[in-house]
C-alpha positions as CSV (number, residue, x, y, z in Angstrom):
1,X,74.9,92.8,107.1
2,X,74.0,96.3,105.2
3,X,76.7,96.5,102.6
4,X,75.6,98.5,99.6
5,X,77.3,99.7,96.1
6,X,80.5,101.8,96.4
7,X,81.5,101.0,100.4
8,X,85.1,99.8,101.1
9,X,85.5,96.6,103.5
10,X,88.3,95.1,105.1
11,X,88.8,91.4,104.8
12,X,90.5,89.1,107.0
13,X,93.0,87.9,104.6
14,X,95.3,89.7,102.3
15,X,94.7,90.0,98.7
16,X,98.6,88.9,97.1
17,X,99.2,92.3,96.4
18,X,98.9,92.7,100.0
19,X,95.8,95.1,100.2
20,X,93.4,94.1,102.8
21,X,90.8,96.9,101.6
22,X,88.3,96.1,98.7
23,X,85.5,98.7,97.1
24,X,81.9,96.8,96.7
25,X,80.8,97.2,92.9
26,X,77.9,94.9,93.1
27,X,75.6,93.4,95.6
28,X,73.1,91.0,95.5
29,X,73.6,86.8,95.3
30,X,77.4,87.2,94.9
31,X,79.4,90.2,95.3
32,X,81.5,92.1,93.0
33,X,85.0,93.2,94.4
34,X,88.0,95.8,93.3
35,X,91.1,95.5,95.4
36,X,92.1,99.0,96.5
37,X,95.8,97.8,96.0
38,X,95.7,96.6,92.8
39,X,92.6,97.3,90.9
40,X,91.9,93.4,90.6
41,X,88.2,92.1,90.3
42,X,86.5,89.5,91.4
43,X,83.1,87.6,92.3
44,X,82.8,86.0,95.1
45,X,79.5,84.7,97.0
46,X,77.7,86.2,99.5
47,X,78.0,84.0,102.3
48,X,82.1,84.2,101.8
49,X,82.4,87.8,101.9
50,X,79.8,88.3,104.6
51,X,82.5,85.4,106.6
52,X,85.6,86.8,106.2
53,X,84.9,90.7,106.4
54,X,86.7,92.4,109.4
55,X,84.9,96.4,108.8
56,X,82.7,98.3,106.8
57,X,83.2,101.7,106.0
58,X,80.0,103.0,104.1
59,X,80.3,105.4,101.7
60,X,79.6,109.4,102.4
61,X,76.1,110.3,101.6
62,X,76.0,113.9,99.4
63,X,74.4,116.5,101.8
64,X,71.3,117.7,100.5
């Protein structure tokens, strides 16, 4: 799965604040996530976020 620094993925289960949408602030070995709802961060491993991700919207690359 290509999902790099600063694009916002859909999961398949709601966050509690009800916010499906999450903005990737670090990838490698785990992943570090900020709910769009909310703001609330959190690590979770790469093999759980590649499982439960629904879409991937990549970030807009800067025209040159």
């Amino acid at each position: 799965m290509d999902i790099q620094v600063g694009d916002i993925i859909t999961m398949k289960k709601p966050h509690p604040c009800g916010s499906r949408d999450w903005e990737v602030l670090r990838v490698g070995a785990d992943f570090r996530l900020k709910c769009l709802g909310c703001e609330h961060q959190v690590m979770l491993a790469r093999r759980m976020v590649e499982k439960n991700v629904r879409q991937i919207r990549h970030k807009d690359l800067p025209s040159t």
